[in-house]
Each structure stands twice: as C-alpha cells, then as structure tokens.
C-alpha positions in Angstrom: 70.0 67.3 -27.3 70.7 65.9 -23.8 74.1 66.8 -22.1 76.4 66.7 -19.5 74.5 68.0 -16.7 71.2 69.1 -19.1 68.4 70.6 -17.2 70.2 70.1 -13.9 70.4 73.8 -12.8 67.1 75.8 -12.7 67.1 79.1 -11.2 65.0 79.2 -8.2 65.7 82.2 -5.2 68.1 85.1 -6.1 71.1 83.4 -4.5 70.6 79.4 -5.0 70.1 76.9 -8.0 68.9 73.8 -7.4 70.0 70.6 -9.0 67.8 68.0 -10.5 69.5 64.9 -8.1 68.2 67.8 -5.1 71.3 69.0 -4.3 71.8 73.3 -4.4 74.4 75.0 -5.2 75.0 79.0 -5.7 74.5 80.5 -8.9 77.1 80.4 -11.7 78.7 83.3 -12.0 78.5 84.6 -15.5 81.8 83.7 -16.9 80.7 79.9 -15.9 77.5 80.3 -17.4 79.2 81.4 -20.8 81.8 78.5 -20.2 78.5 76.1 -19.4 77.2 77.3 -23.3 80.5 77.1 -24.9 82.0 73.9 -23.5 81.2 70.5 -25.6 80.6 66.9 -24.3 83.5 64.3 -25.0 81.1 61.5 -26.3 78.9 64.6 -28.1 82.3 64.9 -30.2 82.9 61.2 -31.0 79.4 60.7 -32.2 79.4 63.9 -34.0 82.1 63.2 -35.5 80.7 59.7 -36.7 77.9 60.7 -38.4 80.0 63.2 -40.5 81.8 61.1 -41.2 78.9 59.0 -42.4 77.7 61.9 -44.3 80.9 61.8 -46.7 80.2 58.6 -48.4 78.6 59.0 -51.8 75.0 59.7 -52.2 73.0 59.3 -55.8 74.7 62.4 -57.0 77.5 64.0 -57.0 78.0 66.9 -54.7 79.4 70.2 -54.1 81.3 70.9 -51.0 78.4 73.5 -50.3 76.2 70.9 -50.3 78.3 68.6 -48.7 79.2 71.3 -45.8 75.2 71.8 -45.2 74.4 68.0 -45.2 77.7 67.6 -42.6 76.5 70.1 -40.3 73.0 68.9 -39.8 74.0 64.7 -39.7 76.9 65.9 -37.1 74.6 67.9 -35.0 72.5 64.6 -34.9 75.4 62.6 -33.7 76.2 64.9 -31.2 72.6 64.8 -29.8 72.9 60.9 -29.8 75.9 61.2 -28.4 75.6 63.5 -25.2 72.1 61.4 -24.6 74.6 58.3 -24.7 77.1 60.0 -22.2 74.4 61.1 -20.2 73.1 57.7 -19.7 76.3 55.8 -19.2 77.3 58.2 -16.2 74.0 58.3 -14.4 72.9 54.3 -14.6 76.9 52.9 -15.3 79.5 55.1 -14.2 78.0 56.9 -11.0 78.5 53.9 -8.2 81.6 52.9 -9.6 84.7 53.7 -7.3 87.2 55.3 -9.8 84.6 57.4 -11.2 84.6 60.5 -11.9 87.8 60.8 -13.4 90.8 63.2 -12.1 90.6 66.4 -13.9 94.2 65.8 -15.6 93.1 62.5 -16.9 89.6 64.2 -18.4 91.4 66.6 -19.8 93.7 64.0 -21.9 90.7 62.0 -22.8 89.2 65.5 -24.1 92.0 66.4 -25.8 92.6 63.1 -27.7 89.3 62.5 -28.9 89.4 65.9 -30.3 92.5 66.0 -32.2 91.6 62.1 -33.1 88.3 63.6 -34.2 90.2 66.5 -36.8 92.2 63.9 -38.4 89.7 61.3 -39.1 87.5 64.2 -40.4 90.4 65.1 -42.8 91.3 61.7 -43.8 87.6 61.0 -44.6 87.2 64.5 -46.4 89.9 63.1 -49.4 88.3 59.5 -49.6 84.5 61.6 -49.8 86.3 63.9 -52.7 87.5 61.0 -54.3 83.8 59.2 -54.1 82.3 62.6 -55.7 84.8 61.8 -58.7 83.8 58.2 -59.0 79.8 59.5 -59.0 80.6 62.5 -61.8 82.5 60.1 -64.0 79.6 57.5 -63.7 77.3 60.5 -65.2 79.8 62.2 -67.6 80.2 65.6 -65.4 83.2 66.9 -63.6 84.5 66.2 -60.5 85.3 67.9 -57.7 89.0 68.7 -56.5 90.6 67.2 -53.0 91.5 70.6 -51.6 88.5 72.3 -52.9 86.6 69.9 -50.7 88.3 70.5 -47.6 85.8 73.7 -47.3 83.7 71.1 -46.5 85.0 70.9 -42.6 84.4 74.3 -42.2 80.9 74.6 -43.3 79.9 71.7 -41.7 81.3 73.0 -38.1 79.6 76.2 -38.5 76.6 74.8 -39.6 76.6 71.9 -36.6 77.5 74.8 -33.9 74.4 76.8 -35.2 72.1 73.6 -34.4 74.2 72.9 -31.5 73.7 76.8 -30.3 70.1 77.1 -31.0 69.1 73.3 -28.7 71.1 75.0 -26.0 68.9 78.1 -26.0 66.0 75.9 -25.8 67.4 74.4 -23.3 68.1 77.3 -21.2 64.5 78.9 -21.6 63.1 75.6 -20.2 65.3 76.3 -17.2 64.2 79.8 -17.4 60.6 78.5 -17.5 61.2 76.4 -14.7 62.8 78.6 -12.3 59.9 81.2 -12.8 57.2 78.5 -12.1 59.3 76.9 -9.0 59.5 81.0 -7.7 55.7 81.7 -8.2 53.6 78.2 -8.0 56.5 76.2 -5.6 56.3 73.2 -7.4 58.7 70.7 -7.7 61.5 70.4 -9.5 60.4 67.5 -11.8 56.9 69.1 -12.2 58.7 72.4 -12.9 61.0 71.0 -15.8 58.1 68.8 -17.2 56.3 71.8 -17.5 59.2 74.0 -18.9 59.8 71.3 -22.0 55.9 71.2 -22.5 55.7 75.2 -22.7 58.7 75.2 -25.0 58.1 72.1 -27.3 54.4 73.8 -27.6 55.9 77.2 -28.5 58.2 75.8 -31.2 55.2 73.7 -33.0 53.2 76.4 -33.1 55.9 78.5 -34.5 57.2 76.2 -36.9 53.7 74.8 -38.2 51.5 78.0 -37.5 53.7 80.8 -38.3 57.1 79.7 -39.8 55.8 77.3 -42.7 52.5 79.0 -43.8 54.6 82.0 -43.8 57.0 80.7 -45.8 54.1 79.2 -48.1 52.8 82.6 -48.4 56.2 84.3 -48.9 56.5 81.5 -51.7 53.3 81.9 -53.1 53.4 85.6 -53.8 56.8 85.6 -55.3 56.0 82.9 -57.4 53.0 84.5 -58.5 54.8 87.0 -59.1 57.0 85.5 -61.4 53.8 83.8 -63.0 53.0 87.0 -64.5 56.1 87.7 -66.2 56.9 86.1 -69.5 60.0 84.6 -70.8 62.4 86.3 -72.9 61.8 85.2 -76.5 58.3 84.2 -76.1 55.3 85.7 -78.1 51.5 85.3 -78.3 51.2 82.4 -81.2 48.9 83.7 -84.3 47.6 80.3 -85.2 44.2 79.3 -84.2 45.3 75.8 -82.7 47.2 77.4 -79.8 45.6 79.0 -76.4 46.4 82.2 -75.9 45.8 83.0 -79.8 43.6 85.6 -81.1 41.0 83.1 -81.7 41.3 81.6 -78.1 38.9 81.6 -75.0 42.2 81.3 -72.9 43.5 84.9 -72.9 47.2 85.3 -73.9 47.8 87.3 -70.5 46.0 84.7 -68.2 48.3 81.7 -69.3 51.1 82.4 -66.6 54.3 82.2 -67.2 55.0 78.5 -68.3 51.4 78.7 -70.1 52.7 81.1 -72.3 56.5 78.9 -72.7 54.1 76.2 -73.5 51.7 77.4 -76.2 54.0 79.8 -77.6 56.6 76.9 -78.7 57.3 73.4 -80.7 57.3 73.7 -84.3 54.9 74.2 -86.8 53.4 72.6 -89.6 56.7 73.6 -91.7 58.7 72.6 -89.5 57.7 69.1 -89.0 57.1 68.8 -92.3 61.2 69.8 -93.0 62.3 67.7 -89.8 60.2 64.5 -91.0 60.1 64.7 -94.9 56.6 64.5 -95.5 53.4 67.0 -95.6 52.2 67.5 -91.7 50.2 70.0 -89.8 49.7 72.5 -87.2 49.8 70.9 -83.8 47.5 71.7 -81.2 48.5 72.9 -77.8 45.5 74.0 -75.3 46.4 75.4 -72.0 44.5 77.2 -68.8 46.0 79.0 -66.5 45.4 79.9 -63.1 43.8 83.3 -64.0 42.1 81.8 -66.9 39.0 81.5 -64.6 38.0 81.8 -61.3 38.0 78.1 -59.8 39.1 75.0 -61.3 35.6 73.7 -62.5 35.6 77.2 -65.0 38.9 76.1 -65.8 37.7 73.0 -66.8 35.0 74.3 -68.9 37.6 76.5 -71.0 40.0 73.6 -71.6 36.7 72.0 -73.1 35.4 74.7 -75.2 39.6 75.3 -76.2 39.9 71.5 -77.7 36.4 71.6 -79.2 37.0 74.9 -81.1 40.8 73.7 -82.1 39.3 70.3 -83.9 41.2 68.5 -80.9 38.4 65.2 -80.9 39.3 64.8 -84.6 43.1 64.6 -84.4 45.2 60.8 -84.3 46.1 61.7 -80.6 45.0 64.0 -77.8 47.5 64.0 -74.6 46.6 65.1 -71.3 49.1 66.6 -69.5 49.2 67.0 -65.5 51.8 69.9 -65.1 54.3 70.0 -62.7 53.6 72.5 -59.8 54.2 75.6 -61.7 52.6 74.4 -64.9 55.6 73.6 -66.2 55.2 71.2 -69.4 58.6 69.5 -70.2 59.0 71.1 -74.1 61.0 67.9 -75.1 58.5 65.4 -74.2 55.9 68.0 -76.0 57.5 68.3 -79.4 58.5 64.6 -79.4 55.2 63.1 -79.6 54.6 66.3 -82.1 57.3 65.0 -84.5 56.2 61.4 -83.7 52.8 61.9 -84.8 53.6 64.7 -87.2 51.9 67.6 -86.0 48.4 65.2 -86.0 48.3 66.0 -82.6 46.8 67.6 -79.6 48.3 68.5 -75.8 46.1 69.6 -73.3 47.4 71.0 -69.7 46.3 73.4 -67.1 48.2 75.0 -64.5 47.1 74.3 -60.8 49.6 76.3 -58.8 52.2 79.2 -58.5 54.4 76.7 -57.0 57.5 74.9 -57.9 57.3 71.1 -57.8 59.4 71.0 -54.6 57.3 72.9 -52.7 53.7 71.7 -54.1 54.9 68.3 -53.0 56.0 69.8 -49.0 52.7 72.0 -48.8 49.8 70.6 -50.8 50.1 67.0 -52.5 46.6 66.4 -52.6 46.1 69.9 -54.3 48.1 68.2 -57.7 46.4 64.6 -57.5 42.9 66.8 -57.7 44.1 68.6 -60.1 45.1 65.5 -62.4 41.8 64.0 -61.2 39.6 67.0 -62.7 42.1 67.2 -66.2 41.6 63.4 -67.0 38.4 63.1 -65.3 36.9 66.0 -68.1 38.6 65.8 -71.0 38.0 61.7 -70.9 34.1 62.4 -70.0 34.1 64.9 -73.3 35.8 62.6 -75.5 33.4 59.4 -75.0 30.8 61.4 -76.6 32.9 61.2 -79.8 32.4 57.8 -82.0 34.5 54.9 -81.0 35.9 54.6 -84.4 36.9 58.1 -85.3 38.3 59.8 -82.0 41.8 59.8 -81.1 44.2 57.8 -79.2 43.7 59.2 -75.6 46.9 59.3 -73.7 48.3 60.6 -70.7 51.8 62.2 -69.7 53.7 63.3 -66.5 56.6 63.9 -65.1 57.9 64.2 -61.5 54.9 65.7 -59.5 52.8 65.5 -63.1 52.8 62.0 -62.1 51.2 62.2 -58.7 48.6 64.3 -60.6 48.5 61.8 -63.0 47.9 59.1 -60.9 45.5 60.8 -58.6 42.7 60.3 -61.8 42.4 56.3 -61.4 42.2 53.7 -58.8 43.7 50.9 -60.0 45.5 50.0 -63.0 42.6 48.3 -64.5 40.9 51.7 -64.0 44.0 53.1 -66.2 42.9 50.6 -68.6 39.3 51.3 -69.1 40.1 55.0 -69.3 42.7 55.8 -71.9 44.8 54.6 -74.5 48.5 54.5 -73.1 50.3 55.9 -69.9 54.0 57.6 -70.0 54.9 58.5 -66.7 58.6 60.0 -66.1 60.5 60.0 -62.7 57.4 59.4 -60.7 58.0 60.5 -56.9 58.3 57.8 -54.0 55.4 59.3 -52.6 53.0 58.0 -55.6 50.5 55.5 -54.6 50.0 53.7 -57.5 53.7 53.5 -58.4 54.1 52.7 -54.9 52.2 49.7 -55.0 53.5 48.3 -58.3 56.6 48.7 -56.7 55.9 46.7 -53.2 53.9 43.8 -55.3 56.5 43.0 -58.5 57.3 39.9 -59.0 59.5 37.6 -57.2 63.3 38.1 -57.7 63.5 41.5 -59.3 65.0 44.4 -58.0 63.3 47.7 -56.6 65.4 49.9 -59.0 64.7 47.6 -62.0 61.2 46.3 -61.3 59.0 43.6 -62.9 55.1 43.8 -62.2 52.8 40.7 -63.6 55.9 40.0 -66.1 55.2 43.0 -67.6 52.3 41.7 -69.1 50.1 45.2 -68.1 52.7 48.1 -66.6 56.5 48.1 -67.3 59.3 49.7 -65.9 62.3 51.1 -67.9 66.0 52.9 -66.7 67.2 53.6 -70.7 66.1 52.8 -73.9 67.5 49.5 -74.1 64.8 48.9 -71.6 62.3 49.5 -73.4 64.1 47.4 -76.4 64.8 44.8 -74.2 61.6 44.0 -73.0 60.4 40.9 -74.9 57.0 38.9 -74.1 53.1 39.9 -74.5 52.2 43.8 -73.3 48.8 44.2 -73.5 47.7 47.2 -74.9 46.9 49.8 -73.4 50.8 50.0 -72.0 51.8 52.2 -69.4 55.5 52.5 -68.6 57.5 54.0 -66.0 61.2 55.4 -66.4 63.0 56.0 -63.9 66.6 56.3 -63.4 68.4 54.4 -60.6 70.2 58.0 -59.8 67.0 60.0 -59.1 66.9 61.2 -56.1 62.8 62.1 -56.9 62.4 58.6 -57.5 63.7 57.3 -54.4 63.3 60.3 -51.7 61.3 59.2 -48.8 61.2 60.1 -44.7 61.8 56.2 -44.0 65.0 56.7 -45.5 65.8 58.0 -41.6 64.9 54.9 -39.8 65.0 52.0 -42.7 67.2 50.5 -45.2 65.2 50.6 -48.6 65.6 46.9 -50.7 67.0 49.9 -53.4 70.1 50.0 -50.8 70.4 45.9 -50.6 70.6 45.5 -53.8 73.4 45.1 -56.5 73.2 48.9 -57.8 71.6 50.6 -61.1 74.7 51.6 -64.0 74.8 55.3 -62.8 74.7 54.4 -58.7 78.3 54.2 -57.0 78.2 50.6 -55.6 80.3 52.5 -52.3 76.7 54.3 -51.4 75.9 52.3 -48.1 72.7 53.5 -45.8 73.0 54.9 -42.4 70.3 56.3 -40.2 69.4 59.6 -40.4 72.6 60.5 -42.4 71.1 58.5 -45.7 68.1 60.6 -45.5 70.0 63.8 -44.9 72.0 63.2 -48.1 69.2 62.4 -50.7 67.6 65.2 -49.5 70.8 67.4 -50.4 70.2 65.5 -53.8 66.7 66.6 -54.7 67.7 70.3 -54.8 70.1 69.3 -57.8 68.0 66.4 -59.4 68.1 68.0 -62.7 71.7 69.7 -62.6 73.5 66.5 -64.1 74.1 65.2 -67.8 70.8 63.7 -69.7 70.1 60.1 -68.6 70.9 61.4 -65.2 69.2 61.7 -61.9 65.8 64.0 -62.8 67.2 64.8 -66.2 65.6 62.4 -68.3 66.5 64.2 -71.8 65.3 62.6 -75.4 64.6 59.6 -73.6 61.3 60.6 -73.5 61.1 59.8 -77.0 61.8 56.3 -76.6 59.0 56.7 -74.0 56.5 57.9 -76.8 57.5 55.3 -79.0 57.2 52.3 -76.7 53.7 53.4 -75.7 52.2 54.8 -78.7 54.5 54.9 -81.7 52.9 55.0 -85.4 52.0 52.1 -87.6 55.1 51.2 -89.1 57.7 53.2 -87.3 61.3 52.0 -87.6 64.4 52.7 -85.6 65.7 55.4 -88.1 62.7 56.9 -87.7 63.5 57.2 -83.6 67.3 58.5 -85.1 65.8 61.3 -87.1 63.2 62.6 -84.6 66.3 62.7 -82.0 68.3 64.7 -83.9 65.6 66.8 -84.4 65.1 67.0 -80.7 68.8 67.7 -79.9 68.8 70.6 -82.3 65.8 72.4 -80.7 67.3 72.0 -76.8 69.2 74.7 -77.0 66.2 77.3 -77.4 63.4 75.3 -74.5 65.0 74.7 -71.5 64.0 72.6 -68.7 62.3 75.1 -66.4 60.2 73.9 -63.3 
C-alpha cells in the first residue's frame, strides 16, 4: 500500500532523516510519528470506500453481516491501497509543478472532512440497498433474510477489519525504513539502493513466513486435528454384522481402521428389509466396501484390500458396482449412496477409500493432485480387476463424485473417449472450476449456449443439467455410456476461481441461472473476494441450492443408469424414501 509520503523518511544519523526526493529533515518526534501511523490518505478513503461499497452488491448467496463485515474489510483495504498508490502518483507526476498546489491547510482540511463524512453516508445508504439484495438472494433459495438494522453491523466489522490490513502494510512499511536506515548507517549506500534493499529483505521475509512456516503449519495444525477427529466415530454409528459391509466381522478392512466417515459410510443405508418395504418387492443386502487411511500402510496396500473386500462380498456378480472418489475427508454423500441402493434394489455394490484427513476445502488449497491420484488408483484397480470377469455377466461399472470427488474422479481418464472405453456411466455432482476435464467441456460447448447452462457436441456424449427438468428436458440421441454434470448456477464450488480477480467470467455476461440475483455485477478483486466468502457456506442453503444438491441426485442416477423399465412414480417413491431417511445421515464433509 503506497501513501502520502511512503518510504520517504529513512532513519539515517541519530539526529537527521533523509527524504527520498534528498532533502533532510530532523527526526519526528514521537507524537508525529504516532500521528504519521494513525493519519489516512484523502484519495486512500474515496477508493476504500468504493470498493466496499462494491462489496455489498449480491454475491451467489446470501450472506450474513459476519460474512459481509469480513469480505468489506479486506475489498476496502484493497481500495485504499489503489487508492493512496493513485494519490501518490497524481501529486508527484500531476500536481507537483502546478502553481496552486499544495493546497492551504484550511482548504485540505475541508476536502478531508467532506470526503469522510460523504464517505459514512454513502456506506450507510449502500448498507440498506446490500440488506435489501440479501433478501432478494434468500427468497430466490427459500431461506430467510436478513434484517436492515441487523446489517448495519456490517460497517463496523468491515472498518475494523480494513484498519487491521491497513495497520499491519504500515508496519511493513516501517521495517523497510528500519532496514534501510541500518544499511545506509553501516554500508553508506544510497538511499534508492537502501530502500530497494529494505523491500527485497522484507517481501523475502514474508514469503518465507507465509509459504515455509505459516501455511505448512497450518497444514500440520489441520492435519492432526483432523486426524484426530478421524479416529472418533459418530454418535449412533455401529460396526455392521452383515458380511457385505467393510468393517464387518468377516471383513479384511478392520472396523477401527475405517475413519470416521468410513465407519458413517459402511455402517448405514438400509438393508435388504428395508428396501424390500420401501420398493414392494423381494431385494437384497447391498454391498458397501470401504478402506481407510489406516487400513494399510500406502495406498497400493489399500488398493489391494479394496480388491480382496469386493471379491469376498460377491461385488463382480452384482447388476452394478460404483466407484466412488470421496471427498477430502472420505466423506461419501449417504443420499447419493442409498439412492442408487433403492434404484437398483439393494443389487448393488459401492466401493470408496479414503485419501486424506482433510476437509474438501483444504485438500483442494494444499494438495489437489494428492485427490486426482487418488481417483486415478480407485478407478484405475477396481476397472483392471473387473475386465477379468466375462463381458456378459459382470456388472454395470459406474462412477460417482461430488465436489472434490470429482477432481478425483476425473484425474482417472484423459479424455472423454477414455471415459467411454472405461466404464459404463459417469455422475459427477458440483464439479469444482478447477477440474480439467470439466474445464474443457466447458471452454469448447457449442456455439450459443451459456457457461451456466452448457451444451457440449449437442449433448450427443456428455450433458450438463441445473434440476431435474434438465435432465427431462433433454431430448435427441445420448450415446450410451452418458455422463452428466449437475451443477447449480448458485454454487459457488462450481464457479470459484482466482481469475475471478482480474476477469469477467462469460457466467457474469450472461442472462442469469433461476437461483442467481440478476443485480450480481463483477468487479475486480471485490467479485473474487465475495465468492470466496461463499464457498465457506456452499452447503448452508435449502436443497437445490448452491453446494446442496439434495435428492437431486436421484434424478442423477436415473438419467445415467436407471433400470429397465423404470417409470416416473417409480423416481416419486424412491424420493420419498429418500426424504424420510435425511433426517438420520447428514451431509458431513
């Protein structure tokens, strides 16, 4: 953050300070060096305020006035960096020749004042059109809104939050000086060389700290307290008895080696009674096979018990076998597991192994290429394995993931023709921005479609779907195997990226998806900021929402591999089915 007179005092001898245009004057005294810290730049102010402003208009979700204070503070600290750089550069190359210039001190101060108070009432105004947008958003998605005056704690967060940034550049700033003044003192150089040197020592010091100590120590804080968890088990959850689960007595997956969404996962969906009450007709024991990160020592041993688990289950001789990249935790989503169970009528089998300790979130900061190995080894195995059985008599091969499940997913094939030759249908559920594939289905669809409701080849090979209707909707040949994407035009996992920063995304030109305020509008930095603010509430809104993709995955299973002869009251039964059981699996990550 450059400012009014920034890096233009370094200390040099014990009674002088000299200025970067040469000149020297005596040292502050300490009451002007606090004032010097304290005081704020006139354009800084303008600009800040600007980009919080910015920050208020609506985002993909509706937020909280917490969230809202944090995003504000950050996005106003930016615009007072942009600004003081502005003011810096007007005065030194504009203003600095010009006769009137500087300005009396009477007629500063007025300026000051007004674009202060100026600067509180906008802030205000825009604070009760921002609540007013968060209303618009929740009623969109069916949640509650926010109140005007409950908002207004938004002004006050954000100002802390911006004077904490604000604070900690100026300290920076003052060690470079510090740095500086010591080098000038012991080596003589000059004062260009000096400051150079300062901001090189300083920037160095930060990236070291911030890469080499702050984040891995953070990753290994994370790690440990996630593994932590891992080890615990959910309340309500039991070793299963029956044979066709991991983590059974009969099992070469230990019960205690699962983890703790392993355990979530094997433990629950319904049994052969159960589906055979929820469907109406005779059905039997599904078969869910799981490794967990203490199962074995390295992946390739975890690989070799997740083969042994779905030859000793009967897995090969079931109607369908789904592999499953978890999330980063393991985490299985139990409504997308029981609905192809109740689909298929227990005549099933789910395969998934656990690759990390981590939540999603920070797997896909710290180690992305850790979950697209992962997915590579699941696939790459239990597809090997199952071309050994005859063409005729093994089961559907399919694959399944959500959010980072997808990256995994996707990290087994090439190419979509790959996808072809390898299995027998693809559901892939709010699939990051960061995905390749996805990425690249996305940057090639046809001509005249949008990027929140895509079209690839005419949907002749790989479709894309917000809702069921979607899925309905789509008429013309799909070649079998399909794959299909859903993805809702409100998720912020969907459409998260760092370009957000610098670029408007076609997502942002376009006419806007059913749950996306038409008043969201991109601006730099502040965009990016805000859909950020999203992804830590992605799954925190009403099904058919953001991340929360509810039963909708049913309509998934059915589009891509639904039974011989299924019907729509079929789809009307298993969802009832479904809604009766969400109560007892919740969406854990």
């Amino acid at each position: 953050m450059v400012e009014s007179g920034a890096l233009d005092r370094i200390d040099t001898e014990p009674r002088e300070r000299p200025r970067l245009g040469g000149s020297i004057r005596l040292r502050d005294s300490r009451l002007e060096r606090l004032w010097r810290l304290l005081r704020l730049d006139v354009t800084g102010i303008a600009c800040a305020t600007l980009f919080f402003c910015w920050s208020l208009t609506p985002s993909l979700l509706p937020r909280d006035w917490l969230f809202q204070g944090l995003i504000g503070g950050i996005n106003a600290a930016i615009g007072y960096a942009f600004g003081t750089a502005l003011g810096w550069a007007v005065r030194r190359y504009f203003l600095r020749r010009k006769a009137w210039w500087p300005l009396p001190e009477s007629r500063s101060t007025t300026i000051t004042v007004f674009v202060t108070v100026t600067s509180v009432v906008v802030s205000l105004v825009m604070l009760g059109y921002s609540a007013a947008w968060q209303r618009e958003i929740a009623g969109l998605m069916g949640a509650e809104g926010t109140t005007t005056t409950g908002y207004i704690r938004t002004g006050g967060l954000s100002l802390l939050v911006g004077g904490a940034i604000v604070s900690g550049w100026r300290l920076l700033r003052e060690l470079v000086r510090w740095i500086a003044g010591r080098l000038i003192r012991r080596w003589h150089l000059a004062i260009p060389t000096a400051t150079t040197a300062g901001i090189l020592i300083v920037t160095v010091l930060f990236l070291l700290l911030v890469d080499g100590v702050l984040v891995r120590g953070i990753y290994a804080v994370a790690n440990l307290g996630f593994s932590l968890q891992n080890s615990s088990t959910r309340d309500g959850v039991v070793q299963p008895v029956d044979p066709e689960k991991s983590g059974s007595p009969a099992s070469f997956a230990p019960w205690d080696t699962l983890g703790y969404e392993g355990r979530n996962f094997v433990s629950r969906g319904l049994d052969a009674a159960g589906l055979t009450a929820a469907n109406g007709t005779p059905a039997v024991n599904p078969i869910r096979v799981y490794a967990g990160l203490e199962t074995a020592e390295d992946a390739e041993a975890r690989m070799d018990i997740v083969i042994d688990e779905l030859e000793r289950t009967g897995a090969f001789q079931r109607e369908v076998l789904v592999v499953i990249p978890t999330t980063g935790t393991g985490w299985v989503n139990p409504t997308a597991a029981q609905a192809i169970e109740l689909v298929h009528n227990g005549n099933t089998a789910l395969v998934a192994s656990q690759y990390s300790f981590l939540p999603s979130w920070v797997s896909f900061l710290a180690d992305r290429d850790k979950a697209a190995e992962a997915g590579r080894q699941l696939i790459g195995r239990v597809h090997e394995r199952w071309l050994q059985e005859p063409e005729a008599t093994r089961p559907k091969l399919l694959v399944y993931g959500e959010s980072l499940g997808t990256q995994a997913g996707e990290g087994a094939f090439d190419t979509l023709t790959d996808i072809r030759q390898t299995v027998d249908g693809v559901l892939w559920v709010g699939p990051p921005n960061a995905n390749r594939l996805w990425g690249q289905l996305i940057e090639r669809r046809d001509p005249g479609t949008s990027e929140v409701d895509p079209e690839y080849a005419a949907g002749l090979v790989v479709r894309f779907a917000d809702d069921a209707a979607d899925m309905v909707d789509n008429t013309g040949e799909w070649l079998s195997p399909r794959i299909l994407y859903v993805q809702h035009a409100s998720d912020p996992v969907v459409w998260w990226s760092p370009d957000l920063a610098f670029t408007r995304p076609d997502w942002l030109k376009e006419p806007p998806g059913d749950d996306r305020s038409p008043s969201m509008k991109w601006f730099p930095f502040v965009t990016f900021w805000q859909v950020s603010a999203d992804l830590t509430n992605a799954a925190g809104v009403p099904d058919g929402h953001g991340h929360n993709y509810g039963t909708l995955v049913l309509d998934g299973w059915v589009t891509v591999a639904q039974p011989e002869g299924w019907t729509p009251l079929d789809t009307m039964r298993v969802r009832t089915a479904l809604d009766m059981l969400a109560g007892s699996e919740g969406p854990e990550k």
